[in-house]
C-alpha positions in Angstrom: 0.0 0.0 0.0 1.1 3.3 -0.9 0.6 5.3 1.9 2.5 2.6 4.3 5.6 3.1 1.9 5.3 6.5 2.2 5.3 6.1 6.0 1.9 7.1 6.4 -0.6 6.0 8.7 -3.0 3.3 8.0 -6.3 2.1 10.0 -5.8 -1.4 11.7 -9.1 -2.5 10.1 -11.7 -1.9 7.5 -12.9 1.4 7.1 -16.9 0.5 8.2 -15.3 -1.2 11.5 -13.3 1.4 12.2 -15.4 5.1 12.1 -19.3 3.1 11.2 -20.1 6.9 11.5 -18.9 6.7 7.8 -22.0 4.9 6.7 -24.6 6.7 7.8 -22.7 10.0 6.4 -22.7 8.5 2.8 -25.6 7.8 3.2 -26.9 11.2 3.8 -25.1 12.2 0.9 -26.2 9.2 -1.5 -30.0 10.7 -0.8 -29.4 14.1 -1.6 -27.4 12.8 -5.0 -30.4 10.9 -5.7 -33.0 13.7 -5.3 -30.6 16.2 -7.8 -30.7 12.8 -10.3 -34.3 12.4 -10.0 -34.5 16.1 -11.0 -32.5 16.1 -13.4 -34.2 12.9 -15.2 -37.5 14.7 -14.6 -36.5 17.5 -16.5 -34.8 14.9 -19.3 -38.1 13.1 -19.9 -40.6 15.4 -19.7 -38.9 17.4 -22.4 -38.7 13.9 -24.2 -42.4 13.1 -23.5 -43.4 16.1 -24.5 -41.2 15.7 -27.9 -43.7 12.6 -28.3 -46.6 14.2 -27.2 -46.4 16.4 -30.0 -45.6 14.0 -32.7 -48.1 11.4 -31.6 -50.7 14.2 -31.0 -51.6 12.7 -27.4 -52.9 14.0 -24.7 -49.8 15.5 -22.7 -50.8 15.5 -19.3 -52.0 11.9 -19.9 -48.4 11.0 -20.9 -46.3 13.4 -19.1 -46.8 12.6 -14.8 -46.5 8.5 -15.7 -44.1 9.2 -18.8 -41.2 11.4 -16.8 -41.9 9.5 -12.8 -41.1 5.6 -14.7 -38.8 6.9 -16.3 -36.9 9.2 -14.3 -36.9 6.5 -11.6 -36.2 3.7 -13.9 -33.0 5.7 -15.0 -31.7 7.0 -12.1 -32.5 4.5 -9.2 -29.9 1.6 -10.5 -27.5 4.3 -11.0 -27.0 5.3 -7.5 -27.8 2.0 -5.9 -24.6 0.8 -8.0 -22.6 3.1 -7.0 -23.8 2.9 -3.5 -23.3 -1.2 -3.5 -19.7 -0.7 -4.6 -18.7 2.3 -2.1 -20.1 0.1 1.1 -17.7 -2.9 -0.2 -15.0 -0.5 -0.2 -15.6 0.4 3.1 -16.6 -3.1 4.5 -13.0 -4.6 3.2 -10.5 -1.8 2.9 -8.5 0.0 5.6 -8.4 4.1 6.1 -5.3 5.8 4.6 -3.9 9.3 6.0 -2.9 11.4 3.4 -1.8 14.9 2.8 -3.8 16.4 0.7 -4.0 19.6 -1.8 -7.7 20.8 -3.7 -8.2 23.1 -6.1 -11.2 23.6 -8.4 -11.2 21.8 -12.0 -13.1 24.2 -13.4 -16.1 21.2 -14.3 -19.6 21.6 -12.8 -20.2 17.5 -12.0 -16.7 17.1 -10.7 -15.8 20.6 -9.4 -12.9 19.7 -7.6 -9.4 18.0 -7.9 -7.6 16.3 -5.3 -4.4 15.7 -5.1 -2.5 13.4 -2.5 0.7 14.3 -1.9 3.7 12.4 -1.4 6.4 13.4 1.4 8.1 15.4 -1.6 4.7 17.1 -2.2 4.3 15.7 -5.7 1.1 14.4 -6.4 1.4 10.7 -5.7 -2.6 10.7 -7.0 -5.5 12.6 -8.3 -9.0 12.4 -7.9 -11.6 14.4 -9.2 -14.6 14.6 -6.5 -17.5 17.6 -5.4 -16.0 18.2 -1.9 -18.8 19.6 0.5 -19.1 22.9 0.3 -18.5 23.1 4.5 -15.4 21.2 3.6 -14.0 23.0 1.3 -14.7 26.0 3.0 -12.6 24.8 5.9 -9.7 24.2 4.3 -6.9 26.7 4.7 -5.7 27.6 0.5 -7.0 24.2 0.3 -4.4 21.9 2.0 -5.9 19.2 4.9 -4.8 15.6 5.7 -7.8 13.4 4.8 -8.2 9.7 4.9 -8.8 7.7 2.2 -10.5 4.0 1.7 -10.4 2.5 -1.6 -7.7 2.1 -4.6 -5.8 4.7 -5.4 -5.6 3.9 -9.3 -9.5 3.7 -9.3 -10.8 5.9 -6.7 -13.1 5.1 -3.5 -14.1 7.2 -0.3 -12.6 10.4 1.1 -13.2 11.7 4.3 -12.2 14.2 6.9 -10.4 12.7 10.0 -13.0 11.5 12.1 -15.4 10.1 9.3 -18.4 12.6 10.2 -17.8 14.1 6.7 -17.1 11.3 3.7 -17.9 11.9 0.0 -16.7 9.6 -3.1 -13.5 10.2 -5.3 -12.7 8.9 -8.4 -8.7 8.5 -9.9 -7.9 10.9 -12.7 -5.8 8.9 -15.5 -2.9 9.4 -16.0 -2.2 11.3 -12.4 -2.1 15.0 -12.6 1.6 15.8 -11.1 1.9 19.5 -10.5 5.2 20.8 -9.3 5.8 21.3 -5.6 3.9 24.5 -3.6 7.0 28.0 -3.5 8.6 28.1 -0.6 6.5 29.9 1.9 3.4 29.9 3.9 2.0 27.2 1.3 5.3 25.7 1.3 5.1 25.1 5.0 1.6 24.0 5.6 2.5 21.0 3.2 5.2 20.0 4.8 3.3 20.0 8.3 0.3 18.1 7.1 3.1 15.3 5.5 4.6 15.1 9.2 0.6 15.0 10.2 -0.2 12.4 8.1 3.1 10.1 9.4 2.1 10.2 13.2 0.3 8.0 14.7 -3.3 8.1 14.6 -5.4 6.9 18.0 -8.1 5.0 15.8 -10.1 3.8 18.8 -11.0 7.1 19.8 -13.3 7.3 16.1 -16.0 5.0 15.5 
């Protein structure tokens, strides 16, 4: 594991055993994803119902209640139970990693963030793109933090803030974005401090 060669810390057991906080907090967050799906697939196919509507010359609000709720649902339900199935196994059979970690805004409105764990050089050792919690990223000072990490870092998986009580999904950018090291400086030096962060030891039975 990366972060153990890197001499960072690592949770003595899976994620969902150590902080079962983390669970309920996706889980607050897979519900307000699925409400801005549902919208959004609302929107989708009532504009395609009506498209039909027109063409077929039937009676709209006949198709349009029945034609944009099945559908909608039928479209977005599987979506976020998959991805919901997949984050929970993450959780139920991989450890936490403490990382270092640098955010910055990609500039794309479904993944409006990029995250960057940094290596004791304060290279990227991995990028993720992710939509941090606003409270989160708000917190952040120039957006540097140590976070912990469950999942594979060439794929992606579960951030979270120490703790747990905040945890949102990440997915891997490929290839890596590597972006040269912070100037010396006040950046400089809040890197370097969340590296030695990350290496100490973590008391893990004081989170779950």
């Amino acid at each position: 594991m990366l972060a153990e060669e890197f001499g960072y810390q690592v949770s003595p057991q899976p994620a969902a055993l150590q902080t079962p906080g983390v669970l309920r907090a996706l889980e607050r967050d897979a519900q307000a994803m699925k409400r801005r799906v549902l919208h959004l697939a609302a929107w989708v196919t009532g504009a395609l119902v009506f498209f039909i509507a027109v063409i077929l010359q039937a009676p709209l609000l006949a198709l349009f209640p029945l034609g944009s709720v099945a559908i909608g649902l039928g479209l977005a339900v599987p979506v976020v139970k998959r991805q919901r199935r997949a984050v929970e196994e993450q959780l139920r059979t991989r450890p936490w990693q403490v990382w270092p970690a640098r955010v910055r805004e990609s500039g794309d409105k479904q993944w409006p963030h990029l995250m960057e764990l940094l290596a004791p050089d304060r290279t990227a050792a991995a990028t993720f793109r992710c939509r941090l919690p606003q409270d989160v990223w708000i917190g952040m000072t120039d957006g540097r933090g140590v976070v912990w990490i469950c999942g594979d870092l060439r794929f992606g998986g579960v951030a979270a803030l120490p703790g747990a009580e905040r945890a949102w999904p990440v997915g891997a950018v490929s290839p890596a974005q590597q972006v040269p090291p912070a100037p010396a400086g006040q950046a400089g030096a809040l890197e370097e401090e969340l590296v030695r962060e990350a290496a100490r030891v973590v008391a893990w039975n004081l989170f779950g």
